[in-house]
ROSE-4610 file (N, C-alpha, C; in Angstrom, 1 decimal, always signed):
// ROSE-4610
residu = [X/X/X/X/X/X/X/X/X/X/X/X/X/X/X/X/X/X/X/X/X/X/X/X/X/X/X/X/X/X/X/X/X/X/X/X/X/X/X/X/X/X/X/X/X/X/X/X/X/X/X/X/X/X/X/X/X/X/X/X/X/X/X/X/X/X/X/X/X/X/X/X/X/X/X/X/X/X/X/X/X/X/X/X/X/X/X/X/X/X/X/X/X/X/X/X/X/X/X/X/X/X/X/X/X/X/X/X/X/X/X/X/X/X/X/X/X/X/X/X/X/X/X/X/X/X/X/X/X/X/X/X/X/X/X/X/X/X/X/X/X/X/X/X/X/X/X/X/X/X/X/X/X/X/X/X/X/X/X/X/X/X/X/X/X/X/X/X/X/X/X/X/X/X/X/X/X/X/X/X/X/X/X/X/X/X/X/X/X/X/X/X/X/X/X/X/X/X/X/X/X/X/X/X/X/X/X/X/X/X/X/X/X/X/X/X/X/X/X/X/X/X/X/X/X/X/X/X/X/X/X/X/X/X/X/X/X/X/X/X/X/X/X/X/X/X/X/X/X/X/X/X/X/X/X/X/X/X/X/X/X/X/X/X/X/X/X/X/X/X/X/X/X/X/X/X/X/X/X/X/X/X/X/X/X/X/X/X/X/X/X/X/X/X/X/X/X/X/X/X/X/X/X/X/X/X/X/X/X/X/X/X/X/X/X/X/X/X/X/X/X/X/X/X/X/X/X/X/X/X/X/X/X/X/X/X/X/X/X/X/X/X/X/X/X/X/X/X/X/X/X/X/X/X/X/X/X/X/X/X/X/X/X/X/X/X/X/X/X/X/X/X/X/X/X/X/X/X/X/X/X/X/X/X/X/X/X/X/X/X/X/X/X/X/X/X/X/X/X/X/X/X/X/X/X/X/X/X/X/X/X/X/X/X/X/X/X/X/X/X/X/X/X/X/X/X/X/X/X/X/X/X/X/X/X/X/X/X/X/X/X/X/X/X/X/X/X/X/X/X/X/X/X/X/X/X/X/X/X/X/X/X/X/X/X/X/X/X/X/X/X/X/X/X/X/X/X/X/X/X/X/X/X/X/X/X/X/X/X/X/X/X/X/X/X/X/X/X/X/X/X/X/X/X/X/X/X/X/X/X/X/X/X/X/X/X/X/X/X/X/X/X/X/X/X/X/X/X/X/X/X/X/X/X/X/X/X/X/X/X/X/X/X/X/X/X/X/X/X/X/X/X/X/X/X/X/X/X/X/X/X/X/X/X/X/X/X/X/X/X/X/X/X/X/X/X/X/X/X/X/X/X/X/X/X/X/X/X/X/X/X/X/X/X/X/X/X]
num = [1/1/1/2/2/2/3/3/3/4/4/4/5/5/5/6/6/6/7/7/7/8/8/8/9/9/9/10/10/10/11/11/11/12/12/12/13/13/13/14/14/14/15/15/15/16/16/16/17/17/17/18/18/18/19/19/19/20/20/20/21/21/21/22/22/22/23/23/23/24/24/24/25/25/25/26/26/26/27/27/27/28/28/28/29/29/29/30/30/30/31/31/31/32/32/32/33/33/33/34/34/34/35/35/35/36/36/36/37/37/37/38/38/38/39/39/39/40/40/40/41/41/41/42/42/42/43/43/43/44/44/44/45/45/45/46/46/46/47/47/47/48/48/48/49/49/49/50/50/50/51/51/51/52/52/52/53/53/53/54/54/54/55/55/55/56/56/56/57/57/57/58/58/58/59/59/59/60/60/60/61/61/61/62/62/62/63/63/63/64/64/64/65/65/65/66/66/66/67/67/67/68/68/68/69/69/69/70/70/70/71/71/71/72/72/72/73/73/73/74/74/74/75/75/75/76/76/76/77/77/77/78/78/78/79/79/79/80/80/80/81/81/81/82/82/82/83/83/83/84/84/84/85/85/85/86/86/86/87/87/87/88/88/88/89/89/89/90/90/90/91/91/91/92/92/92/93/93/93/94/94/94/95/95/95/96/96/96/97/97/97/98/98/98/99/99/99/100/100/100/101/101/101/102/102/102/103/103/103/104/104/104/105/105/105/106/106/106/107/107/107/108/108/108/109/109/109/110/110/110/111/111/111/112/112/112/113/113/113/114/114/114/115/115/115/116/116/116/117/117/117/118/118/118/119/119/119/120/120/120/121/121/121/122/122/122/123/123/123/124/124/124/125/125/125/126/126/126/127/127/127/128/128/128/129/129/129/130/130/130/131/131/131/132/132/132/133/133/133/134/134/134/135/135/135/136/136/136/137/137/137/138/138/138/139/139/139/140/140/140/141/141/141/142/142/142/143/143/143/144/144/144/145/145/145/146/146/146/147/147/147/148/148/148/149/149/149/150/150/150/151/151/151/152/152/152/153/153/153/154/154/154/155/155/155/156/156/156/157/157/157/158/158/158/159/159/159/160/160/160/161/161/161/162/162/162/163/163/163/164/164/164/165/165/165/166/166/166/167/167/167/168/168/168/169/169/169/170/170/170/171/171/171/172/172/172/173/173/173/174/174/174/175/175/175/176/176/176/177/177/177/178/178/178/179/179/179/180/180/180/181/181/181/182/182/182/183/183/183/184/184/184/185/185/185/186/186/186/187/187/187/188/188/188/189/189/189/190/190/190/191/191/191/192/192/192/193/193/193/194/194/194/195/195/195/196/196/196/197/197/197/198/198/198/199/199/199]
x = [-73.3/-73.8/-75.1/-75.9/-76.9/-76.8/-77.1/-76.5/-77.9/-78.5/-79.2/-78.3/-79.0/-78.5/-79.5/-79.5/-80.4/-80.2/-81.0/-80.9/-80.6/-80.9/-80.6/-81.1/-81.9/-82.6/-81.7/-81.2/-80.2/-79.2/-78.2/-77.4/-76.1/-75.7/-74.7/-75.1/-76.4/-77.0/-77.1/-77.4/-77.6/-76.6/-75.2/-74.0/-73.4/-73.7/-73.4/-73.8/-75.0/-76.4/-76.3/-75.7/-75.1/-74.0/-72.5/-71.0/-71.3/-72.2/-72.5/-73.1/-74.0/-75.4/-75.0/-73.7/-73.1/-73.0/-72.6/-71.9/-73.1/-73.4/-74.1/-76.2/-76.6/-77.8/-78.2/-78.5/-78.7/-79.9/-80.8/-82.0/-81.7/-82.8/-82.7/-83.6/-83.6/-84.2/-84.3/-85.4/-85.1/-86.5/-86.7/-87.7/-89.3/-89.6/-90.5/-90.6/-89.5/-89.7/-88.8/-89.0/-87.7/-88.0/-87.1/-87.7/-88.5/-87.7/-88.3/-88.1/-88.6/-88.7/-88.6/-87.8/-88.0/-87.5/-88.0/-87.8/-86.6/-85.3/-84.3/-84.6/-85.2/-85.4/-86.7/-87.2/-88.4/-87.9/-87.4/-87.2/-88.1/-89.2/-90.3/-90.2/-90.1/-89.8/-88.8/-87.5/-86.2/-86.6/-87.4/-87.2/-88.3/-89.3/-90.4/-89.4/-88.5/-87.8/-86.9/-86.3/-85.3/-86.1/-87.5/-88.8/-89.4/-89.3/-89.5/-88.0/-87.0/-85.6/-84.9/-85.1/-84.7/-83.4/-82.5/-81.6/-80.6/-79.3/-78.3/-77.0/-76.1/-74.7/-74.0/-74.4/-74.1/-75.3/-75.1/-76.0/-74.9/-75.4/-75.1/-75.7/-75.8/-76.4/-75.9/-76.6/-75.8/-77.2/-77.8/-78.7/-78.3/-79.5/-79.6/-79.3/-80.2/-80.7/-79.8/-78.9/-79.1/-79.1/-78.9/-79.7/-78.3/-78.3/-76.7/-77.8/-76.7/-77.3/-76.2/-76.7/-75.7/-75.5/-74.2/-74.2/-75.0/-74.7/-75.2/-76.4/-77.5/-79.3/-79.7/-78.7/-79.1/-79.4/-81.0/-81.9/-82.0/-82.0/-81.9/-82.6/-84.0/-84.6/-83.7/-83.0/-82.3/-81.4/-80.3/-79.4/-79.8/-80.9/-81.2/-81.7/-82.3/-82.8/-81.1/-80.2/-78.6/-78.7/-79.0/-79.0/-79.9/-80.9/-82.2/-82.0/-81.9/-81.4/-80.4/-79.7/-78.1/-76.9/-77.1/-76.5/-76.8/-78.5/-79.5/-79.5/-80.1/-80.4/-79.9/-78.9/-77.6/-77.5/-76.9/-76.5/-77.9/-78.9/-79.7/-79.9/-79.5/-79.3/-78.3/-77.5/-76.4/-77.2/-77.5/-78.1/-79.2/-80.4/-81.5/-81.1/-79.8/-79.7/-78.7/-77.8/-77.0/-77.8/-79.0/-79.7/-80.2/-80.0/-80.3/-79.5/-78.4/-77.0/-76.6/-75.9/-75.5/-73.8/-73.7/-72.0/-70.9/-70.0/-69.2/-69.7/-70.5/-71.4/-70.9/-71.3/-70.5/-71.9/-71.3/-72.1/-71.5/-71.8/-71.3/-71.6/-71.7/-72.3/-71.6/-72.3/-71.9/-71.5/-70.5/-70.7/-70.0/-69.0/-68.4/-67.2/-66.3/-65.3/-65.6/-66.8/-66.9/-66.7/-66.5/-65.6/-64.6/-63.6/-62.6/-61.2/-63.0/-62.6/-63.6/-64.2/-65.9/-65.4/-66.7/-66.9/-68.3/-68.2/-69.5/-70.7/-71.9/-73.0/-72.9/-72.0/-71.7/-71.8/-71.5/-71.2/-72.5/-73.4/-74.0/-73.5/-73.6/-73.0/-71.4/-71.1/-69.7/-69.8/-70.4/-70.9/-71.5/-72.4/-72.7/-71.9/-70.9/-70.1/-68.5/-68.4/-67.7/-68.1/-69.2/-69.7/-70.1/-70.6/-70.4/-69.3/-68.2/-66.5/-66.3/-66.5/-66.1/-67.1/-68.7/-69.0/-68.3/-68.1/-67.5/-66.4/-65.4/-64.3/-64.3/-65.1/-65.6/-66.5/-67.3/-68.2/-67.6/-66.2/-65.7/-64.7/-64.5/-64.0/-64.8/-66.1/-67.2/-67.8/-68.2/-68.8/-69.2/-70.0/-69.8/-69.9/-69.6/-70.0/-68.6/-68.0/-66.8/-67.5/-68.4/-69.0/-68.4/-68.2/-67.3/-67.9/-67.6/-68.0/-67.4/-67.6/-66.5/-67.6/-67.2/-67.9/-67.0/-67.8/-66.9/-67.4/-66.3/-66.7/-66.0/-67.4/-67.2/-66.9/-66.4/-66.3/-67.3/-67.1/-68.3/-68.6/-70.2/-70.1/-70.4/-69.4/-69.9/-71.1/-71.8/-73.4/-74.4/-73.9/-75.1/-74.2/-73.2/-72.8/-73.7/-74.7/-75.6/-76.7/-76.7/-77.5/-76.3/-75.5/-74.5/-73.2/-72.7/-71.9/-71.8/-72.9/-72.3/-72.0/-72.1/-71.7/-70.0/-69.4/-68.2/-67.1/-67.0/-65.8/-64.6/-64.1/-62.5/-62.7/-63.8/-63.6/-64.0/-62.8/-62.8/-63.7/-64.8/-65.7/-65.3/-65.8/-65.7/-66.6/-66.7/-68.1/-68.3/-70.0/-70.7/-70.2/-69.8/-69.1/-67.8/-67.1/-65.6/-65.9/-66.7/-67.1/-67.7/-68.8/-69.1/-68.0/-66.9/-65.8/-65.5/-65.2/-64.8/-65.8/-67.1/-68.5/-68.0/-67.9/-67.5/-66.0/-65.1/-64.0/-64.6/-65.5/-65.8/-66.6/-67.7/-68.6/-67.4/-66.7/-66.6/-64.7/-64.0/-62.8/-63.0/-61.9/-62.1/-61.9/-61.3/-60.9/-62.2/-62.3/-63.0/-62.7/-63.4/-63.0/-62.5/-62.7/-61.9/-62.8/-62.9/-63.0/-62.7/-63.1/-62.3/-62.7/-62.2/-62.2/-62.2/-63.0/-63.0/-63.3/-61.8/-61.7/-61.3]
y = [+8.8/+10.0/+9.7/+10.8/+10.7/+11.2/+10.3/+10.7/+10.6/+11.9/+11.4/+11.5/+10.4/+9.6/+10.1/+11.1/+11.4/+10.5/+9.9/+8.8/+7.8/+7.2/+5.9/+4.7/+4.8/+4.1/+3.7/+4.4/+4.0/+3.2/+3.3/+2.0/+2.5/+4.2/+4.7/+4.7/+5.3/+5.6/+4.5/+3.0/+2.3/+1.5/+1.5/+0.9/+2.0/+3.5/+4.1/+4.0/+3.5/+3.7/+2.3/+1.0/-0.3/-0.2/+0.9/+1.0/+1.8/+2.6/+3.3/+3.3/+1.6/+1.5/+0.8/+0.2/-1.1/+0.6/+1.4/+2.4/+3.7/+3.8/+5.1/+5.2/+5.9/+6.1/+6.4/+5.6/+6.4/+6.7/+7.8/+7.8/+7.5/+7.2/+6.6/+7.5/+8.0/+9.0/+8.6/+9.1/+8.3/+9.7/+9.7/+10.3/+9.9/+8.9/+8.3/+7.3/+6.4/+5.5/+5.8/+5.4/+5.7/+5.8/+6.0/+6.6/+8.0/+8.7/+10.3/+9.8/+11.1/+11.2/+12.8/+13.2/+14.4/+14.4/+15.9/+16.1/+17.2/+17.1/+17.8/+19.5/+19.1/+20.2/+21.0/+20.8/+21.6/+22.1/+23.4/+23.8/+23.4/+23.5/+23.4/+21.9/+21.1/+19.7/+19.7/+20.3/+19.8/+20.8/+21.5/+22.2/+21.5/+20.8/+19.2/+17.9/+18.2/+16.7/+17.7/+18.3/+18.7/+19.1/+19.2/+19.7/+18.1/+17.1/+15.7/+15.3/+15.5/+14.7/+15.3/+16.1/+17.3/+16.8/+17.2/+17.5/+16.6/+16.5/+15.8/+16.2/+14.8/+15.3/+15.3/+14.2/+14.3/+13.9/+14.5/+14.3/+14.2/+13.3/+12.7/+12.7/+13.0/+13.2/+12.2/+11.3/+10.5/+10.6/+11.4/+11.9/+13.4/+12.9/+14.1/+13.4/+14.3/+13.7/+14.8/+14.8/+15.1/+14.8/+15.6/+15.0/+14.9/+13.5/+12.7/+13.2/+14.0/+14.3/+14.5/+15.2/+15.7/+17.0/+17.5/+19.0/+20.0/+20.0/+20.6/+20.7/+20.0/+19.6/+19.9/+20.3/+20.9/+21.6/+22.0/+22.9/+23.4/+25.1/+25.2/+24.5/+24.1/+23.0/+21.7/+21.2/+19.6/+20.2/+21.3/+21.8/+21.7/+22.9/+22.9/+21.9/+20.7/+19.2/+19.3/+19.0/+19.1/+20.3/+21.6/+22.4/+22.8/+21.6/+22.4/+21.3/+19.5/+18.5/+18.0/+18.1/+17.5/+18.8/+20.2/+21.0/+21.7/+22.6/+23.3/+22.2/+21.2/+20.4/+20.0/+19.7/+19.1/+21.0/+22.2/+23.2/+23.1/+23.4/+23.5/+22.5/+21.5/+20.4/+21.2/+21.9/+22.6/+23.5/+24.4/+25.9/+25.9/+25.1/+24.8/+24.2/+23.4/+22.1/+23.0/+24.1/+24.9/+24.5/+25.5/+25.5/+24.1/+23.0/+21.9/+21.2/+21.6/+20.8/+21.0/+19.7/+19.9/+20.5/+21.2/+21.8/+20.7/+20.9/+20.2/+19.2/+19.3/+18.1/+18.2/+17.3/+17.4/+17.0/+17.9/+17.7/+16.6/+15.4/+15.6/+14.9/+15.9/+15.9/+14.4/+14.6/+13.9/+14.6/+14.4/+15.2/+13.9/+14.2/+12.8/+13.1/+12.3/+11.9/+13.1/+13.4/+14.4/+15.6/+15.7/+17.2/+17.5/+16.4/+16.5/+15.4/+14.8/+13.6/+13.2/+14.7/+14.7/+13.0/+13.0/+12.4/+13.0/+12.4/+12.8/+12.6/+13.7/+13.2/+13.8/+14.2/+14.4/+15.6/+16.7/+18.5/+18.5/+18.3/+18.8/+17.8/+17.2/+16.3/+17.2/+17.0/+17.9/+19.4/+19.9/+21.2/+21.1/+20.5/+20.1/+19.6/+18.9/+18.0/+19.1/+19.7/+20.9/+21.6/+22.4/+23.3/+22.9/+22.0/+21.1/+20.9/+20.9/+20.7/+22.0/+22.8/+24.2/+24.8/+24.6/+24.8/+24.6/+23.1/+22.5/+23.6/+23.7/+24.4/+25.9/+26.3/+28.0/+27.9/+26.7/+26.9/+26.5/+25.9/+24.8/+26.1/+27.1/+28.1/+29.1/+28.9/+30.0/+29.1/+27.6/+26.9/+27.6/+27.5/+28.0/+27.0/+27.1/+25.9/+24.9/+25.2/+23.6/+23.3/+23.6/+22.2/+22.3/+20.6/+20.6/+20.4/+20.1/+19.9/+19.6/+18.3/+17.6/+17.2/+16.7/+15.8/+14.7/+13.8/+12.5/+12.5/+12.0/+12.3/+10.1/+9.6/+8.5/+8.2/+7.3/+7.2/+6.1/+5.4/+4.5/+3.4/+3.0/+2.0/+0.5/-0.3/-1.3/-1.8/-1.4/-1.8/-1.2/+0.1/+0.5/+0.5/-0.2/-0.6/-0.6/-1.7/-2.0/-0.8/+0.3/+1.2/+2.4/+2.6/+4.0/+3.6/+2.2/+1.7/+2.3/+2.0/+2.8/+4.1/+4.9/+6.6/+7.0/+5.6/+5.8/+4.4/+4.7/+3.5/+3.6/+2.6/+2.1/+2.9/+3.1/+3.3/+1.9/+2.2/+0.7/+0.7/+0.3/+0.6/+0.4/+0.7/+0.9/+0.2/-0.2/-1.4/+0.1/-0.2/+0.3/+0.3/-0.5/-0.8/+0.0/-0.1/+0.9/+2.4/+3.0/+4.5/+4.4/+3.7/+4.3/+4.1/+3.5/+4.2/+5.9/+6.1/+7.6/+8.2/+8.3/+8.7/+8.4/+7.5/+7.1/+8.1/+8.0/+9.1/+10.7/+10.6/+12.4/+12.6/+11.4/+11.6/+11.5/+10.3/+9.9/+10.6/+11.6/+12.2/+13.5/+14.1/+15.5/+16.7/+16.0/+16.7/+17.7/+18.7/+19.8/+20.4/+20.8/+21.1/+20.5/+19.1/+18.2/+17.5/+17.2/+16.0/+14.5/+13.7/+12.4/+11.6/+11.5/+10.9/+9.2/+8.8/+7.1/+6.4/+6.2/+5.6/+4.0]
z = [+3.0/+2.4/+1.7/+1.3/+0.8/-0.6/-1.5/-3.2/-4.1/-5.0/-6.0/-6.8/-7.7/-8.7/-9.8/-11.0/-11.8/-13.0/-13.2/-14.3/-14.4/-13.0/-12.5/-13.0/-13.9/-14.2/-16.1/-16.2/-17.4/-17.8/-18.4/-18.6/-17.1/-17.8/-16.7/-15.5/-15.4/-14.0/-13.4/-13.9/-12.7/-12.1/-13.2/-13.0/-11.8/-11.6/-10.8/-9.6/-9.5/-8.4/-7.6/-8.2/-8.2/-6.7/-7.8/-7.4/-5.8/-5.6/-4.4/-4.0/-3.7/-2.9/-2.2/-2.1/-0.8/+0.6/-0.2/+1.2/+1.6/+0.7/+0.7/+0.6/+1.0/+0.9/-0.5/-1.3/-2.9/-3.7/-3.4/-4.6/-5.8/-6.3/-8.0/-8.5/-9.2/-9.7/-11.2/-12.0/-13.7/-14.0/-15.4/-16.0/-16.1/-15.9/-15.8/-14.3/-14.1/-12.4/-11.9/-10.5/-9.8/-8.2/-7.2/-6.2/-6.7/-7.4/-8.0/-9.3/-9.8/-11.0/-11.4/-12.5/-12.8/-14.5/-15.2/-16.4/-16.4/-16.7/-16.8/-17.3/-18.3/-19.5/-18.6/-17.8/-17.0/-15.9/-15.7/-14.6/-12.9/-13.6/-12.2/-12.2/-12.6/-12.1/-11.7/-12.0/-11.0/-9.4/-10.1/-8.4/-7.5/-7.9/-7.6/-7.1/-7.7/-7.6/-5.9/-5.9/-4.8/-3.8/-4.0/-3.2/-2.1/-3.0/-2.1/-2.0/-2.8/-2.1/-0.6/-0.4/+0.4/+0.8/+1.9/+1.8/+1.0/+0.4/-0.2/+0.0/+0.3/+0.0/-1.2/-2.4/-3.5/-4.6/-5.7/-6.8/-8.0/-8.4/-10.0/-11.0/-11.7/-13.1/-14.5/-14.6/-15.7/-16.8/-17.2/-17.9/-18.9/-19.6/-21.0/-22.3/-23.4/-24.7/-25.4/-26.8/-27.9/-29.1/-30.5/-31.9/-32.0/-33.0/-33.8/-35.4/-36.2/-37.6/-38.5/-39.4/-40.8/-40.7/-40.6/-39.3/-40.8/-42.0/-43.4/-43.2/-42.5/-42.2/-41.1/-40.3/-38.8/-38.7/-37.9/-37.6/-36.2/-35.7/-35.1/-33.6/-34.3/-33.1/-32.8/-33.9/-33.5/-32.7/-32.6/-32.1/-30.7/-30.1/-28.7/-28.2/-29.0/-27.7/-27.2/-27.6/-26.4/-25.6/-26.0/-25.2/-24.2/-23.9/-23.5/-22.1/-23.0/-22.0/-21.4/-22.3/-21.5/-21.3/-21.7/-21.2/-20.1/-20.5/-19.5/-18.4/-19.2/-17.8/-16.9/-17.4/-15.7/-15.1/-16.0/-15.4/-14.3/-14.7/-13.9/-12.6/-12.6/-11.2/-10.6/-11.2/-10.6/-9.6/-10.4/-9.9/-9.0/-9.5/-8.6/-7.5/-7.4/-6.2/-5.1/-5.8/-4.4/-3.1/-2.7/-1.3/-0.8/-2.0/-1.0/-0.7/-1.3/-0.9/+0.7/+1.5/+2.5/+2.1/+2.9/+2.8/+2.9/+2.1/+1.1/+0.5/+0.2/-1.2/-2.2/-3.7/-4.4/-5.6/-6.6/-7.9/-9.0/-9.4/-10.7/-11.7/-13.4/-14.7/-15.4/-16.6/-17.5/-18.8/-19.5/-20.8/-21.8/-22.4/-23.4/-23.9/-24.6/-25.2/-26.8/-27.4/-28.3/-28.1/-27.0/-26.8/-27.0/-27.2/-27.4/-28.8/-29.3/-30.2/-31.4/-32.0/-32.6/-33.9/-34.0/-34.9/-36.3/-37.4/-38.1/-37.7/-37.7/-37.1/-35.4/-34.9/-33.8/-33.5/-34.5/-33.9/-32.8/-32.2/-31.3/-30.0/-30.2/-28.6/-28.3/-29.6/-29.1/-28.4/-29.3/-28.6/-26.8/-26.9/-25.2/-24.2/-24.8/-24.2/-23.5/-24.6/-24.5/-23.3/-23.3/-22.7/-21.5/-20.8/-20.0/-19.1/-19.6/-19.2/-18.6/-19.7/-19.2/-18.1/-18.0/-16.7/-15.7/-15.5/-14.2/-14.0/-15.4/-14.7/-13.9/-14.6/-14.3/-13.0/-12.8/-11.6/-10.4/-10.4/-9.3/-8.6/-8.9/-8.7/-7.6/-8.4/-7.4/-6.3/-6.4/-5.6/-3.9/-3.5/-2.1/-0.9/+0.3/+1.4/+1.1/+0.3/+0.6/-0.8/-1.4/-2.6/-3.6/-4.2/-5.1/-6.4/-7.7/-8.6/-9.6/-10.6/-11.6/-12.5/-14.0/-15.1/-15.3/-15.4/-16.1/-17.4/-19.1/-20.4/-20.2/-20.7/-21.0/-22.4/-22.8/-24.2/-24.8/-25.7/-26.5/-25.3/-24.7/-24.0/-24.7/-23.8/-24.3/-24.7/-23.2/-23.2/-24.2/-24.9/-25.8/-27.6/-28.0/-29.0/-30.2/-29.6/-30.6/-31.2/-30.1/-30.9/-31.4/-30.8/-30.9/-31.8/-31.9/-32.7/-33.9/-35.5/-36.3/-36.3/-35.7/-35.3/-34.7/-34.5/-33.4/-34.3/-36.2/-36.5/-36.2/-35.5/-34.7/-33.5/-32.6/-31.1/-30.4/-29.3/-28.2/-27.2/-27.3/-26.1/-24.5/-23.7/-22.3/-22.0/-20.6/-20.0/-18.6/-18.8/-17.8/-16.6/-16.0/-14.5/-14.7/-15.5/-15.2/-15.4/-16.0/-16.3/-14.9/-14.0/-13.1/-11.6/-12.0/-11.0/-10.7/-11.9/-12.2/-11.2/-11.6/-10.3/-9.3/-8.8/-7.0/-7.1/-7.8/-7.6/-7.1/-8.2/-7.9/-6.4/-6.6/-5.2/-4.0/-4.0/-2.5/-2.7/-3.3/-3.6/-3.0/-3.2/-2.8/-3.9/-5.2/-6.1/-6.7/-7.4/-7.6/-9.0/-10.2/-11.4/-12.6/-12.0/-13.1/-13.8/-15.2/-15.8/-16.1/-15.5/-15.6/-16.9/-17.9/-18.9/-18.5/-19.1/-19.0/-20.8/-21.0/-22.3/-22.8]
């Protein structure tokens, strides 16, 4: 298969881009290097980026930014960086990527473990991470062509501890390499609508 990988160039993205480059054809895509490159939050670059990738059977998305704050200090700008990048933005790989998808391809997001396990400092990841979930499940119903669509919600990774640690006291971290199984489940599976939790 042929897989972009958006955000390959990350901690998730590359452990994913790693798990399915022995079998599969895989662009790496990141925001700055990559084979491509695109800006989530810019419409006209995701439709630049599907404009040189052309066709695909699966796309991944292990990207998007939002604000960790004091939910009492939150301003409606800190709010939408999650909704502009890591909600808008994957929906939009969704939406813009339909007509380049080959039939039965498969999409799949990222969202997190705060959707369903917030922490302080967290109400907007949760919020995205939520809404996210619920995409998949509402859109995996309409899909057209056979195409499928899932989110994996990773929980704290081992590999970024050192910056995301104080935000997450008494969570067991996960290693990079086991969250990007869940991805190879969704890409190379048949399942459709689901979230795979990796905790």
């Amino acid at each position: 298969m042929r897989i972009l990988v958006v955000g390959a160039t990350g901690t998730v993205g590359s452990a994913v881009a790693a798990a399915l480059a022995g079998r599969h054809d895989v662009v790496k895509v990141g925001n700055r290097r990559g084979d491509l490159t695109v800006d989530i939050a810019d419409t006209s670059s995701i439709r630049e980026m599907y404009k040189q990738a052309g066709r695909f059977d699966a796309l991944v998305s292990a990207v998007g930014k939002v604000h960790f704050g004091d939910f009492t200090a939150l301003t409606d700008k800190e709010v939408r960086i999650g909704l502009d990048s890591k909600l808008m933005g994957q929906v939009n790989l969704v939406l813009l990527g339909l007509e380049h998808a080959n039939d039965g391809g498969s999409f799949t997001l990222t969202s997190g473990l705060l959707s369903h396990d917030p922490i302080r400092f967290g109400a907007c990841a949760s919020l995205v991470n939520g809404a996210l979930d619920a995409f998949v499940r509402g859109a995996a119903i309409e899909m057209p062509r056979g195409l499928r669509i899932n989110s994996v919600s990773p929980g704290l990774l081992e590999e970024s501890l050192d910056v995301f640690g104080a935000y997450f006291p008494g969570h067991e971290t996960v290693p990079a390499d086991r969250v990007a199984k869940a991805y190879v489940k969704s890409v190379e599976g048949r399942q459709t609508g689901q979230t795979y939790s990796v905790l």
